[in-house]
N, C-alpha and C positions, 0 to 999 in steps of 0.2 A: 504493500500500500504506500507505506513513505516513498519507495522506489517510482512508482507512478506519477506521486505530487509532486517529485523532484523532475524528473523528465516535462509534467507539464509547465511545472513552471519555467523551468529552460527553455522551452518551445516557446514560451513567449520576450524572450528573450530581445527585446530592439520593437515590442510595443508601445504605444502611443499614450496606453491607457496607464494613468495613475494609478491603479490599482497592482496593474502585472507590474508598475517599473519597481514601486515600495516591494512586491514580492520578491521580484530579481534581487533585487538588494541585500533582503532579508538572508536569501536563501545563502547570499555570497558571502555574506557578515557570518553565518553561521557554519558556513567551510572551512573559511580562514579560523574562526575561534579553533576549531574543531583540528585543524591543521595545526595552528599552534599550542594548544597541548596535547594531542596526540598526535606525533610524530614517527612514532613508534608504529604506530601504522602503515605511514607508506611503506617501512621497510620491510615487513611482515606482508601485504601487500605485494612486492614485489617477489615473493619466494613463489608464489603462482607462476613462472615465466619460465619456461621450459628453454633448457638448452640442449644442443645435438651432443648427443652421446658419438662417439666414435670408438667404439670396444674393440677390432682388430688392432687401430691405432692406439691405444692405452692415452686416450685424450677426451677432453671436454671442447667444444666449443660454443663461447659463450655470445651468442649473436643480438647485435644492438639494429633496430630499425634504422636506415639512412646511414650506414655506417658498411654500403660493400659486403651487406649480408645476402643481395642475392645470387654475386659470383662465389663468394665465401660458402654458401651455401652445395652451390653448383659444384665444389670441390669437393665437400664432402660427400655427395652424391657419388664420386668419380674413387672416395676413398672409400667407400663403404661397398664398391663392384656392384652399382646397380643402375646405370648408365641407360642398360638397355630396355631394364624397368620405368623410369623415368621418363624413356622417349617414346613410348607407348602413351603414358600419361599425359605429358604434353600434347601430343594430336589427337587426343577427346576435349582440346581446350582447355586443360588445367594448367594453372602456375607456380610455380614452384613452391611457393610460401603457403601450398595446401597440400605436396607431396610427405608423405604420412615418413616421418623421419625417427629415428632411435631419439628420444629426449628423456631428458633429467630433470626434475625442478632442484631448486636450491637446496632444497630442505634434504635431500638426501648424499649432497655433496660430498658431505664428509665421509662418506661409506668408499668412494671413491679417490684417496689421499696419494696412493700411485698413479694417478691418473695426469698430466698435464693439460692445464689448463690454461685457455687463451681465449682472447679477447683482441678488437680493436677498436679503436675510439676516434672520434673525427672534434675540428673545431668547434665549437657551436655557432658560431655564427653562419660559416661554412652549412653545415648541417640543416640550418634552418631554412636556409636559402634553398638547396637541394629540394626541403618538404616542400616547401613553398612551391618552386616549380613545379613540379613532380605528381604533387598530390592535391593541389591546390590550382594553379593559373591553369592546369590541363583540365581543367571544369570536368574531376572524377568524383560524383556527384555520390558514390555510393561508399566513400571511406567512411565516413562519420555518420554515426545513428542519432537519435532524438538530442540527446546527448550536448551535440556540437551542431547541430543541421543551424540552430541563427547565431551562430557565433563563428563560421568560418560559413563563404560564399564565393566562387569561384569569379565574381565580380573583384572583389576587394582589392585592395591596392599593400603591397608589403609591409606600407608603415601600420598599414590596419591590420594589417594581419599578426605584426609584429607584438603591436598593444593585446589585441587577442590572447596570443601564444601567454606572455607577461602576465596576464588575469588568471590563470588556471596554475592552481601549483600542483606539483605531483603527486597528490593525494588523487587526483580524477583525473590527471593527463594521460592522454592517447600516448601509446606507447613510441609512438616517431617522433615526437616531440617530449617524450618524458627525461629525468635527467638523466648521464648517461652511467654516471657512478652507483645510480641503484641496480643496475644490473651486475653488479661485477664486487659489490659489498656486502657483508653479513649483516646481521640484524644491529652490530654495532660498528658498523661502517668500516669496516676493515677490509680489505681488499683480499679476495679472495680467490683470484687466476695468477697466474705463474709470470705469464705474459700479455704486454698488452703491448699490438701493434699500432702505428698509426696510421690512418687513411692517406695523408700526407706522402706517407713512404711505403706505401702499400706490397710495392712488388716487393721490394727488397727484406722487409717483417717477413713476408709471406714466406719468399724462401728460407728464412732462420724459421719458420714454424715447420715447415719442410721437412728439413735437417734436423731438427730436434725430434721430431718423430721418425726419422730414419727411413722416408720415404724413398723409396729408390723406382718407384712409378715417375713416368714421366707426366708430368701434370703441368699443366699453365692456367693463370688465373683466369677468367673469361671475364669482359667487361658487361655486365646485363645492365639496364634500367638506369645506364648513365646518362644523368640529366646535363643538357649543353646550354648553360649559361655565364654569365658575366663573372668577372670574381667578385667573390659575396661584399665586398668591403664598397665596391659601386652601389651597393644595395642600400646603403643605410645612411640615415641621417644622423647627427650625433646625439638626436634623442633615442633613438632606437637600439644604436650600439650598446648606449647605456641599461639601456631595458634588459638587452639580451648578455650584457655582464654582470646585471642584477639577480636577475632569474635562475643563469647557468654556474652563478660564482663560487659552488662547490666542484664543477667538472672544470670551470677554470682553473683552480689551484691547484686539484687533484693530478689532472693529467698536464700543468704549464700552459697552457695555452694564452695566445693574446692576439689581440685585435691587430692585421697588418694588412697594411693597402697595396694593391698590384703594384711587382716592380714593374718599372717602365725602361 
């Protein structure tokens, strides 16, 4: 029942009526309370998120949305020897992020302590831009349920979208936009993969995750669902920057990251 009232009143979410905006309001004021003394939540929360098992390989792979999860993917498809499974799958129209994969959620990680474990991680600003185009200016009309449907519109403009993204903290964030450190932290934030590549340096991680599994398959990374746009840093005004090192300033510190403008 609350789940219902919650959804309708997001649905009215950018109405005119005095009554839905005091609700909007309400309902925000009481997420935020709700977020800041239960914290402890999102990270519990998070332990629902399945990662790909790789058991020939004695490894975890721990896959972050917009972050080269679906070439990354695509490999471990290529390490698990089922290639030929998967291209059957495909020509019935299916995509890969619904091909039925070995996964693990958090909560049993630790059963798993020989296992190596890896992860990679992109800028956020970077990252956003990617959703942005990607899932967003491509007017894909079916990412977002009740949920988000008046608070992201394939109209919008990045600064709007930007304020958006900033409004939802990760207590209720879609997981392509959620931070990127709860997947890859335990209930008390500690880091919990071996390795963590960077998008930045993709190929090069990749081959050290290679080699550290003793991969003697010839494999290359395949480039899927790379989105061709501007560098993220033309994207943004210096209110927005600031939004999105507000928002993400735990994956900022975490992984070093900072704001840099195309060299020219």
């Amino acid at each position: 029942m609350f789940k219902k009232l919650r959804q309708k009143i997001e649905s009215k979410r950018g109405s005119k009526s005095l009554f839905w905006k005091i609700l909007v309001l309400l309902k925000d004021f009481l997420w935020n309370i709700l977020y800041f003394f239960d914290k402890k939540f999102i990270r519990y929360s998070n332990f629902s998120h399945f990662n790909i098992l790789l058991s020939n390989s004695k490894a975890i792979y721990f896959f972050i949305p917009k972050v080269a999860c679906s070439s990354l993917k695509n490999v471990c498809i290529s390490l698990l020897n089922r290639e030929k499974e998967f291209s059957i799958y495909k020509k019935n129209g299916n995509g890969i992020h619904r091909f039925d994969l070995p996964s693990i959620s958090k909560r049993k990680i630790s059963e798993y302590q020989d296992y190596f474990k890896f992860a990679f991680v992109r800028n956020p600003w970077d990252r956003l831009v990617s959703f942005y185009e990607d899932k967003v200016n491509k007017k894909i009309q079916n990412l977002f349920n009740n949920k988000y449907r008046e608070i992201f519109s394939s109209e919008m403009s990045f600064s709007d979208f930007v304020k958006a993204v900033a409004s939802i903290n990760d207590l209720v964030a879609n997981r392509h936009f959620k931070s990127q450190y709860l997947f890859l932290t335990d209930k008390k934030q500690n880091l919990i993969v071996d390795f963590i590549g960077r998008f930045e340096n993709l190929e090069k991680d990749f081959d050290f995750v290679l080699n550290k599994l003793n991969i003697k398959k010839n494999i290359e990374l395949p480039h899927f669902n790379k989105t061709k746009h501007k560098h993220y840093s033309e994207y943004y005004t210096e209110e927005t920057r600031k939004l999105v090192e507000k928002r993400y300033r735990k994956d900022i510190k975490m992984f070093g990251y900072k704001f840099e403008k195309k060299n020219v």
